[in-house]
N, C-alpha and C positions, 0 to 999 in steps of 0.2 A: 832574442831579437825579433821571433816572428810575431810575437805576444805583445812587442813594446806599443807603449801607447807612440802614437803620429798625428797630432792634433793639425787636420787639413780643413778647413769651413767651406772649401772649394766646393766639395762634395755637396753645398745647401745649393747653390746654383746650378747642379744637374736634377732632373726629373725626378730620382729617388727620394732624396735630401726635400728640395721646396716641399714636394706635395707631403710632405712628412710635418712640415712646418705649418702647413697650414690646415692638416689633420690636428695638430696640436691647438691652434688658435679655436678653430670649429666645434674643438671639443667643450673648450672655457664658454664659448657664447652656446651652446648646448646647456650646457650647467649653469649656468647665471641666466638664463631669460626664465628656466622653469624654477629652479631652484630660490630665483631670490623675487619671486613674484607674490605680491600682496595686494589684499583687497576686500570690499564689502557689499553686500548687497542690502538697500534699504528701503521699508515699508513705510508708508505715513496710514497711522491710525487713527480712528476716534473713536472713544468707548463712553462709557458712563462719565461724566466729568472731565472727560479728556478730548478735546478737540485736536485735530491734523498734529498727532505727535510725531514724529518721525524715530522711530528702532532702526539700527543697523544689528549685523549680523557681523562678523570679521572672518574672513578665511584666507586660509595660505598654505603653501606647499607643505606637508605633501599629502593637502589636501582631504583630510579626514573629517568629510562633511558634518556626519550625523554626531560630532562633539560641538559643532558651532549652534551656538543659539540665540533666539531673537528673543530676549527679558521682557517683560511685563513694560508698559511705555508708562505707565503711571500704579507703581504698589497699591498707593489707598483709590486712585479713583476706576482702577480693572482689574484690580485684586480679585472681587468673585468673579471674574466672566474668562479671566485673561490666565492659560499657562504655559510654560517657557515651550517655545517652539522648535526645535531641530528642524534644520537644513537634513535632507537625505543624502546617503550614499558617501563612503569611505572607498574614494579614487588612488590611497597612499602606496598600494602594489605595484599602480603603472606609473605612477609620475616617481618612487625609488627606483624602481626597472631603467628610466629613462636618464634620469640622474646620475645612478652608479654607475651604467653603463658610459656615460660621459669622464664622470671621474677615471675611470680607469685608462679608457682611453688617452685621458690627459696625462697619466704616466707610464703609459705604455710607450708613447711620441718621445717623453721625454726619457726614458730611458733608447729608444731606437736611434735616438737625433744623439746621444753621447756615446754608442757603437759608432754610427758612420761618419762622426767628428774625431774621433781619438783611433778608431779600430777596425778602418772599412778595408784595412788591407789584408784583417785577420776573414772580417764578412766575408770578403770573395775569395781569401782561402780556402775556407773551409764550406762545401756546400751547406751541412747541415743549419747552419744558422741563415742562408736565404729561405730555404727547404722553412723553418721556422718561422720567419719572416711571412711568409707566405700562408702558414698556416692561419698563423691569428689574421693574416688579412681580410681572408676568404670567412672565419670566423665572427669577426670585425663587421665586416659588409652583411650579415646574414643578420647579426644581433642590433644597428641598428634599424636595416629594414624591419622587423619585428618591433623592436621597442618604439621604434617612429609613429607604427600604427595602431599598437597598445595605446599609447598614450594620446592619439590623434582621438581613438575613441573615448579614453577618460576626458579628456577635454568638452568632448562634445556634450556628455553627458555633463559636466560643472558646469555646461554653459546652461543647461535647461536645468538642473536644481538650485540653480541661484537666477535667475530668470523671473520673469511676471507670471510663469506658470504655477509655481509655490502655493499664490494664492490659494485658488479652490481645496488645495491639501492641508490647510491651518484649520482648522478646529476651531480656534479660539475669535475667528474672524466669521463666523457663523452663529456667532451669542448674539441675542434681540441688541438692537441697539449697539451693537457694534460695525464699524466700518474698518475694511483695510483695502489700500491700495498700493499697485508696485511703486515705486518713487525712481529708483536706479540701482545702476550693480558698475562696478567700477570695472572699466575696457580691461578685454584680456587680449588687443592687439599683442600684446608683447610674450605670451603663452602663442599664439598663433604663429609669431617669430618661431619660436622653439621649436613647433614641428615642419619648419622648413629649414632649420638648420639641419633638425633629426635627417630629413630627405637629402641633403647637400653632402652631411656628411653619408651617407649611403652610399653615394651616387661616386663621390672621391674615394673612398675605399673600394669600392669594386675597380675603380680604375688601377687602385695604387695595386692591386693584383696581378696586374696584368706585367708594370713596372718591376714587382718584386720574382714574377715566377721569370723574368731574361733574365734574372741575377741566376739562377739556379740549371744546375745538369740537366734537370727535366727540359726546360728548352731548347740546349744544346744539343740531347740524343733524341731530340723528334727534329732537330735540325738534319742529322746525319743521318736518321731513317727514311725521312721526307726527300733527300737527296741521291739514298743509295740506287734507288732504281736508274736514274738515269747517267750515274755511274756505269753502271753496269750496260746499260746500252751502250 
């Protein structure tokens, strides 16, 4: 009976529960603003026979720059002058880092959010599953702080190898009679999103710590140690 499931939703409207909830939602907009982000960056050239052509380039999470490349804007009219250009720099270690760590998180909520719906009377039976609780939090809080600014800096860096700085680094844009100019590169407001969700969720799991260690002995016996003295007087 102590085992049975007790399916209570009461528990999402106390402090534990909500912010559990919306550690869950934080984690989906984590994962969907970087994860499902696309985009190009594009040069207008003119070479031999080829006036203001415009090349794009396509790139997308998870961001493996130096596979993307800007093709020849005209085969027969820059064929001698013109060869395939690579974008620099393979950012796909911080922007998985940031990603998976989102994923997990997202099943991490939802396995905690069906313990304290069905089994929060076994949680605060047993300490060791606050004590656990507590662990991945303080875990949780460290890994996004990390991966936030992993990837705050891969960002930074995609922003300036797909940028108008490119230029001077193309080769094929230094042959007689060739021009190249930047044109655009498609807004990563929505990559910018990412790393302030990264930061939100940080900021909520450090808290949910604090939430999760009253569930646990450990605040109870620094309650009764904090207290003994003046017992004792």
């Amino acid at each position: 009976m102590m085992v049975g499931l007790r399916t209570d939703f009461s528990v999402l409207l106390e402090p534990l529960g909500f912010v559990k909830v919306l550690e869950w939602l934080l984690a989906i907009f984590a994962f969907a603003t970087c994860g499902g982000f696309r985009g190009e960056t594009a040069l207008l050239v003119s070479c031999e026979g080829v006036v203001n052509k415009t090349i794009t380039a396509a790139f997308a999470y998870p961001f493996r720059l130096n596979t993307v490349v800007f093709s020849a804007p005209d085969p027969k009219g820059c064929g001698d002058t013109w060869t395939d250009v690579y974008l620099a720099g393979d950012f796909s270690s911080s922007a998985h880092f940031f990603v998976t760590l989102a994923a997990l998180v997202f099943l991490y909520c939802i396995t905690a959010l069906v313990v304290y719906i069905g089994y929060y009377h076994v949680y605060q039976q047993y300490n060791k599953f606050p004590v656990t609780d507590l662990t991945i939090s303080v875990l949780t809080a460290f890994l996004w702080l990390v991966s936030t600014f992993v990837w705050a800096k891969a960002l930074a860096d995609i922003k300036v190898s797909t940028g108008a700085s490119i230029i001077p680094g193309i080769e094929s844009c230094k042959a007689p009679g060739t021009t190249c100019h930047f044109l655009s590169v498609t807004s990563m407001g929505v990559l910018n999103v990412s790393v302030v969700f990264g930061l939100v969720n940080m900021t909520l799991w450090a808290g949910n710590v604090w939430l999760v260690y009253k569930d646990t002995n450990l605040h109870n016996q620094w309650n009764r140690i904090s207290e003994s003295p003046t017992e004792r007087v």
